[in-house]
N, C-alpha and C positions, 0 to 999 in steps of 0.2 A: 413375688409378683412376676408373671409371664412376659414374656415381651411380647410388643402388637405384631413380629414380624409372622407372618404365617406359614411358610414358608423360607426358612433362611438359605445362603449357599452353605453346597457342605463345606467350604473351607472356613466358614464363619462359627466358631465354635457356640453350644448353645448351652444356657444356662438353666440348672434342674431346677423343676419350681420347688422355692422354700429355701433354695441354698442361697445363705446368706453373705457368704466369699465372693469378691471380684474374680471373672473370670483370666481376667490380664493381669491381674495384682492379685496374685490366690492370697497373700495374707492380708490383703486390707476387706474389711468388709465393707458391703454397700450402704452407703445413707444417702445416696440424694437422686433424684430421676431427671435426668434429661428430657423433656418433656419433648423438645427438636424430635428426636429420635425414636422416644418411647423404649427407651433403656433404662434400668437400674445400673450408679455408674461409682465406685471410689472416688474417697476426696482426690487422687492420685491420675484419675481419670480426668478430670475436671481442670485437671492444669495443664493436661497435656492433648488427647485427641478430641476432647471434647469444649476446650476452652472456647471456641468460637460460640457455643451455644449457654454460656454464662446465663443471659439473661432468663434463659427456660428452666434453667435449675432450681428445685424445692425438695427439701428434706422430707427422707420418706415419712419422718416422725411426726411432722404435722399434718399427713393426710390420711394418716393410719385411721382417725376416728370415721372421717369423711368415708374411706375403703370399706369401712366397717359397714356402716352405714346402707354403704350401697348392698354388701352382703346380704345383711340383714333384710332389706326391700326384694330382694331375689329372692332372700329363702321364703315370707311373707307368701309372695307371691304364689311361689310356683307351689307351696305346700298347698294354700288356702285358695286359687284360681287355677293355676294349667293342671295342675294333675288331674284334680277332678274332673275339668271340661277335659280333657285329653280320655280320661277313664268313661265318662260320659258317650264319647265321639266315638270310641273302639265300639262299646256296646251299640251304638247305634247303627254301627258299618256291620256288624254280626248280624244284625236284625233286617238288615236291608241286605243282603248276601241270599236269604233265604226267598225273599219279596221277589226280587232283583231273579232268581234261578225260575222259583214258578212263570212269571211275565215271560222270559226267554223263549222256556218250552214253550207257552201259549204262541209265541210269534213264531217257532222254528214251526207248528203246526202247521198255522195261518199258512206260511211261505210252503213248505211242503207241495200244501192242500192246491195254492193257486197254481204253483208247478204243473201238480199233476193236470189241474184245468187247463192250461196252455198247453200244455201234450196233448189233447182230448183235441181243443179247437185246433191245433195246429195239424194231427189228424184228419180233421175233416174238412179245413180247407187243403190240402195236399188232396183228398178222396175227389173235392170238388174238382180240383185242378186237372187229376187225370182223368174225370171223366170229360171234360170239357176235351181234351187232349185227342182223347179215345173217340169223339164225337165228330172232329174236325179231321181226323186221320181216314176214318169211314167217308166222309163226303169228297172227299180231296179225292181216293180213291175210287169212289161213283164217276165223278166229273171227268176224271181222266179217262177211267174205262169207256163211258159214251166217247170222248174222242177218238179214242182206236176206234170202234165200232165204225163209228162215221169215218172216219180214216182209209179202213181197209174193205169197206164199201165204196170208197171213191176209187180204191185202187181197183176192186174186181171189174168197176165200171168203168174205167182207162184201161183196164188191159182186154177186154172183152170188145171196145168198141176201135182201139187200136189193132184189133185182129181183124175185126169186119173191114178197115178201111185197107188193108192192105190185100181184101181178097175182090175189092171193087174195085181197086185199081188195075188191079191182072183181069177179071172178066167180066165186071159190073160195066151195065149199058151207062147210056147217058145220064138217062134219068135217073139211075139208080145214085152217078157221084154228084148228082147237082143235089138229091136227098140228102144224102152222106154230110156234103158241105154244110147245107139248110143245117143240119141237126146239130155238128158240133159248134160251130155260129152261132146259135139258140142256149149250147150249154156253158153253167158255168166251171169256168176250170183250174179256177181260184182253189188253193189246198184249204179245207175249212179250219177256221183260227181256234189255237189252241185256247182254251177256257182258262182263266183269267184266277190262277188260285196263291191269295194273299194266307200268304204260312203264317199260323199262329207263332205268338215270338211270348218265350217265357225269360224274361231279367233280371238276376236274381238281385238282391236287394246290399250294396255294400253298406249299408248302412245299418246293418240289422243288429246290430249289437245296442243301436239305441232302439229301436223297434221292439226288440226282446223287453230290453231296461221297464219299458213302457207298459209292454200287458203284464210284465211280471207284479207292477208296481213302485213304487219310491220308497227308497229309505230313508229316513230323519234318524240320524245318529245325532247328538249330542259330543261334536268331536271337541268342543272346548273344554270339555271335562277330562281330555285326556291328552297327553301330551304327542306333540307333532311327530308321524310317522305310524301311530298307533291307528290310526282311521282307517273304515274298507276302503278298497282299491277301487271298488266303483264308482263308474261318473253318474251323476245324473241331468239330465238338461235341466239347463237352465231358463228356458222360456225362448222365447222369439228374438230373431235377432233384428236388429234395429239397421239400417242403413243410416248413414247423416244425408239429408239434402245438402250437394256439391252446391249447387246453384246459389244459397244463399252464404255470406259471408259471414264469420264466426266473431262475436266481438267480445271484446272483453267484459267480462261478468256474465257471460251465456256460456253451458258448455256445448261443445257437440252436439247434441238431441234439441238443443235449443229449449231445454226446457229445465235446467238447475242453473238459479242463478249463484254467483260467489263476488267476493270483493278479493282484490290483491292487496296484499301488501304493497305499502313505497319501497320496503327492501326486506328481504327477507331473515326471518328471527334463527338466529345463531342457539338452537338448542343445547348444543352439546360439541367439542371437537377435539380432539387428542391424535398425537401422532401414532403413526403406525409404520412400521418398519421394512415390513416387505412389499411385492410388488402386489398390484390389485390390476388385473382385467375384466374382473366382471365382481358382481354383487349384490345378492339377495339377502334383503329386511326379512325378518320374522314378523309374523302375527305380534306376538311378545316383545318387542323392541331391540332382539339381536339381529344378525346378518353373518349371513354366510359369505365369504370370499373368497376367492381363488386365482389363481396367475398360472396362463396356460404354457410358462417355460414351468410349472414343476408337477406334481403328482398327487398335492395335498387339497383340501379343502378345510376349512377355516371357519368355526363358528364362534363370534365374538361378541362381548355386551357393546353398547351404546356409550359407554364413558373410559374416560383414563383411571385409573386409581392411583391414590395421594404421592405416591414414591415416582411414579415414572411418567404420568401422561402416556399410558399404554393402556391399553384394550386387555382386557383380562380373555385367554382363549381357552374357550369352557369347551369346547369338541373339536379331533382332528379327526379326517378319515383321508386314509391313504387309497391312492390304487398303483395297478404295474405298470402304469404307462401315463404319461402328462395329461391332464385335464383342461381342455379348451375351453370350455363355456360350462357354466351351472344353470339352473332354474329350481323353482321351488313350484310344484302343483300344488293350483288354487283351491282345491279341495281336500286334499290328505295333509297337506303340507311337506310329503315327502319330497326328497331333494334329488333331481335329475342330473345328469352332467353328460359331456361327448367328449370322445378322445378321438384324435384325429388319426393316428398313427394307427390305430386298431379299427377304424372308421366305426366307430360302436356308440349306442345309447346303452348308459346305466341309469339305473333305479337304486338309491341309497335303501335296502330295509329294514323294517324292525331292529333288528340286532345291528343295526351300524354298519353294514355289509353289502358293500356294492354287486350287484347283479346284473349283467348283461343281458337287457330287451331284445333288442335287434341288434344285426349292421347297416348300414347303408351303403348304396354305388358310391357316391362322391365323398371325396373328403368334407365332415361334419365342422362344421366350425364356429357355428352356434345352436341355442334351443330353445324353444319356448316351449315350455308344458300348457297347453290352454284349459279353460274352464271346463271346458265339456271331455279332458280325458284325453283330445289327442296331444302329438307330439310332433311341432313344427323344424324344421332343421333347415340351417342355413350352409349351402356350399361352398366352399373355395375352390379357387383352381388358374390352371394354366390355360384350358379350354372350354371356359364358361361358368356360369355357376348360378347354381337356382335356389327356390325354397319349396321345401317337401312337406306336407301334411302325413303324420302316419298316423294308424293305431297304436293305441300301447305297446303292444306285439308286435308292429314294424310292417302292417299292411301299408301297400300306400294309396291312399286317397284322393289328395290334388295334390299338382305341382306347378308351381309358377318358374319360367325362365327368366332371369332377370337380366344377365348378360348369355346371349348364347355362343361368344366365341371371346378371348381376347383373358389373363391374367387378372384377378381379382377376386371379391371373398363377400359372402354376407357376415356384418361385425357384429349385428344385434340386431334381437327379436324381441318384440312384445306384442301382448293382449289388450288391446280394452274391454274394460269391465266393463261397459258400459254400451256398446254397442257388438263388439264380437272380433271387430276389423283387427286386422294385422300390420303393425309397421315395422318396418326392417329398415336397417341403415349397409347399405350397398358400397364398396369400395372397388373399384376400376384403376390400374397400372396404366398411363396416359403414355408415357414414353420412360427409360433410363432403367436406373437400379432397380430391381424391383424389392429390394431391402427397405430402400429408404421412403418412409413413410411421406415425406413432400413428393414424391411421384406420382403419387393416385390420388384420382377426382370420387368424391364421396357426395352419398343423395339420399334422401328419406323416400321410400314407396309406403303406399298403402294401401292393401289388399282388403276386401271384404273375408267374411267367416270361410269362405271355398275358394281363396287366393284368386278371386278375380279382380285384377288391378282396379282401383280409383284415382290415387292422385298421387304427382310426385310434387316434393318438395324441397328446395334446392338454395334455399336463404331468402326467397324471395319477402321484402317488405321489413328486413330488420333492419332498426333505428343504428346507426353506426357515425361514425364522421365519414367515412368512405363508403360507395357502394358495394354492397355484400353479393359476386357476383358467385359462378358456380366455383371457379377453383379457390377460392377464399373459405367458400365454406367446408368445416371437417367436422362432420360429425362423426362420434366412435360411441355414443350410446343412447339410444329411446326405451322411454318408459311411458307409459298411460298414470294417470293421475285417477280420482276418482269422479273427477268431475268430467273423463272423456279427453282431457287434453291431452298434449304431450311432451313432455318434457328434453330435451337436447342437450347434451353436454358437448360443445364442442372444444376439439382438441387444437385447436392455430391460432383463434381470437382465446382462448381461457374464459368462455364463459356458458352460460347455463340459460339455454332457450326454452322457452316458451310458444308453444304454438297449438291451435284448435285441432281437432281431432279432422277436421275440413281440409286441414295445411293454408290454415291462413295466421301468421304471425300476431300473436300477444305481445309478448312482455320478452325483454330479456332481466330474468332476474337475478342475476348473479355473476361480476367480473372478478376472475382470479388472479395470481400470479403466473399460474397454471392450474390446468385444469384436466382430470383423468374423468374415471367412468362416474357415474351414477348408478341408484337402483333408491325404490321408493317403498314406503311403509303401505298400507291400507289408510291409516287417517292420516297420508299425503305428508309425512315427516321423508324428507328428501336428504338418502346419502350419500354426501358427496367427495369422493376423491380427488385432493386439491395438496396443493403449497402453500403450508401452513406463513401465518407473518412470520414464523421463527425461520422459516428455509428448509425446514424441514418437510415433507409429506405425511398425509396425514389422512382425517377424515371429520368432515362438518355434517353434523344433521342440522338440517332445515326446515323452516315450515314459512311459506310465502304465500297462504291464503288468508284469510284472517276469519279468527272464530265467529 
């Protein structure tokens, strides 16, 4: 029998299956299993490094039939069910291989065909444009020419009637310069006004990338069928964006839109929690119930499940990906589910691809310090710095779009971006150096913004209205991370009180649902299971998944 370990150290010698010799005691053979352990162990073992687990021990000889047993239900099985459904399932993927290829060609037509249509129309509105162009350059050119005309008509007629006056003052009689006078008194001498030409103005369209998206068409892939990273790289909109009315106040069981209602939990349900050993700054859930993490003193990123396993209260880490320089922030796009990151030191956005393989999008001016991948494709970036620092909208590609200034002069950093699903808007958590070290994290005043979908400010939010024994004034509160929930809210982890805020996507105060010992980052699921970085009861750090709405 195998042991359950899966994985053993190599200094832990391992034992062939079938051999029936203790590996510590080669002459004594094995009869009894430590079930503690999940070792077959000698009577010899059993008195010595195994004695504490006495009560676990059962001779293998009375469960051989039981072993048997189960065999035989496997062999049952897998003869008379999986093989065939599995022999079943292959023929049916062959058969649908072929379905699957015809379909493809018919759509690669389809798309072809519309292509070629949007060449045709986008030819003839360009044809339209310069004629229009070509139409407006001729009259401009008419308009003006009549001004000369009239122009150098007034000229021959000042210089002509300035020549008479100068030959009537040398020998023109009386009556001839009281004439003279009368006539230019009479005229006028006003230069005639230049005609009035409003230039046509052509603008080109930064936004044409979803403009294209749109007469090309929409594509419905089926990306659940395929695993994260595997999806097209393009966005497609997502419909209209919502604005929340500021004016009304956000109350508990409304979200944002004012139009889903929810119940909170009295405290929130403790899903799952296991320690974890390294440092976390930031942290993206999977669709799937993993989470990506990462700590911007190192280079790595971290993809880990949702529980401990039996031996350690550790996180089993099912993917690593390196790069050549520390990683500050990650994000996961809401439609590929590809995985974003920024390095500050390289001022760079990457793109994790297919093959596991970081790829460098753009740079940016300022040092990158956070990112939000949003729904519709672009890529929000947060600055740090010693002379200000904002937040930049780009294209995938690294156009830039909007940019909001947030501090424009003075030490400090944007710490974290998010999207709401639910309406489009932007909140960032903003950190400002007030006076002193600027190492030490109690020197800077920290505050929530929030931007609509083209970073035009709405509302700050700065602790105002949480229930505490003291009031929660601005230097009191530290937030260091927002997230959007699905109901529009958003969520706060503050790092000085240790706990976990609640507030309407409005910036007006819900709940606080969660006081820690300590308390680090967050990042949230899609059905609102909330990860959070915290000091475990043990002392140790760690990681709680949450859920404080109720079904």
């Amino acid at each position: 029998m195998a042991t359950k370990h899966s994985s053993p150290s190599p200094q832990v010698p391992v034992r062939i299956k079938g051999h029936t010799k203790c590996l510590y005691h080669k002459d004594n053979e094995v009869v009894l299993l430590c079930q503690d352990c999940g070792l077959l162990i000698c009577t010899t073992c059993s008195i010595t490094t195994h004695k504490t687990h006495i009560d676990s021990f059962c001779e293998i000889s009375k469960i051989t039939n039981e072993q048997k047993n189960t065999l035989l239900d496997f062999m049952n099985e897998t003869e008379n069910i999986e093989i065939p459904k599995l022999k079943n399932e292959i023929q049916s993927a062959r058969n649908e291989i072929s379905t699957s290829e015809s379909n493809y060609k018919k759509l690669s037509v389809n798309i072809k065909k519309q292509r070629d249509q949007c060449k045709l129309d986008l030819d003839k509105i360009t044809e339209d444009h310069l004629a229009i162009c070509n139409k407006m350059e001729k009259g401009t050119t008419d308009l003006l020419r009549i001004h000369i005309t009239n122009l150098e008509d007034r000229l021959d007629t000042l210089v002509k009637l300035s020549s008479e006056c100068k030959q009537t003052l040398q020998t023109g009689t009386a009556v001839l310069v009281y004439d003279s006078v009368s006539e230019i008194q009479d005229m006028d001498l006003d230069i005639p006004q230049a005609p009035y030409i409003d230039m046509t103005e052509f603008t080109p369209d930064n936004n044409r990338q979803r403009h294209l998206e749109q007469a090309m068409g929409k594509m419905k892939t089926p990306t659940d069928h395929f695993k994260a990273g595997s999806a097209p790289s393009g966005h497609s909109e997502q419909g209209p964006v919502v604005r929340p009315k500021l004016s009304k106040s956000t109350e508990t069981g409304q979200a944002s839109t004012g139009a889903v209602l929810y119940t909170l939990c009295d405290s929130p349900t403790v899903i799952s929690q296991f320690s974890y050993p390294g440092g976390i700054s930031s942290i993206c859930p999977t669709s799937n119930g993993r989470a990506w993490l990462c700590h911007y003193k190192t280079n790595t990123v971290k993809l880990i499940n949702n529980k401990g396993n039996f031996f350690s209260n550790k996180p089993k880490v099912i993917q690593k990906i390196q790069h050549n320089s520390n990683i500050t922030d990650i994000s996961l796009d809401p439609t590929t589910g590809r995985l974003w990151f920024c390095c500050k030191a390289e001022r760079s956005i990457c793109e994790v691809s297919t093959s596991s393989t970081p790829v460098t999008r753009f740079t940016t001016e300022g040092d990158p310090n956070s990112l939000c991948v949003t729904r519709e494709g672009r890529v929000v970036v947060g600055t740090g710095g010693r002379q200000g620092y904002k937040v930049v909208m780009y294209t995938a590609d690294g156009q830039v779009l909007h940019t909001a200034t947030v501090e424009g002069s003075g030490t400090g950093s944007v710490l974290s971006i998010a999207q709401c699903g639910v309406t489009g808007n932007i909140a960032i958590v903003s950190s400002k150096l007030i006076s002193g070290d600027s190492s030490d994290p109690n020197n800077y005043r920290r505050h929530i913004t929030v931007y609509n979908p083209t970073l035009q400010f709405l509302v700050h939010y700065r602790g105002e209205g949480i229930q505490a024994r003291e009031a929660i004034t601005p230097d009191k509160f530290d937030p260091v991370t927002v997230v959007y929930d699905s109901k529009g809210n958003i969520v706060i982890a503050d790092y000085r009180r240790n706990t976990i805020e609640l507030i309407s996507g409005a910036g007006k105060y819900i709940k606080t649902l969660h006081t820690n010992k300590g308390q680090g980052q967050v990042g949230i699921q899609k059905d609102d299971v909330l990860w959070s970085c915290l000091e475990l009861d043990t002392g140790e750090w760690g990681l709680k998944l949450l859920k404080y709405y109720s079904d």
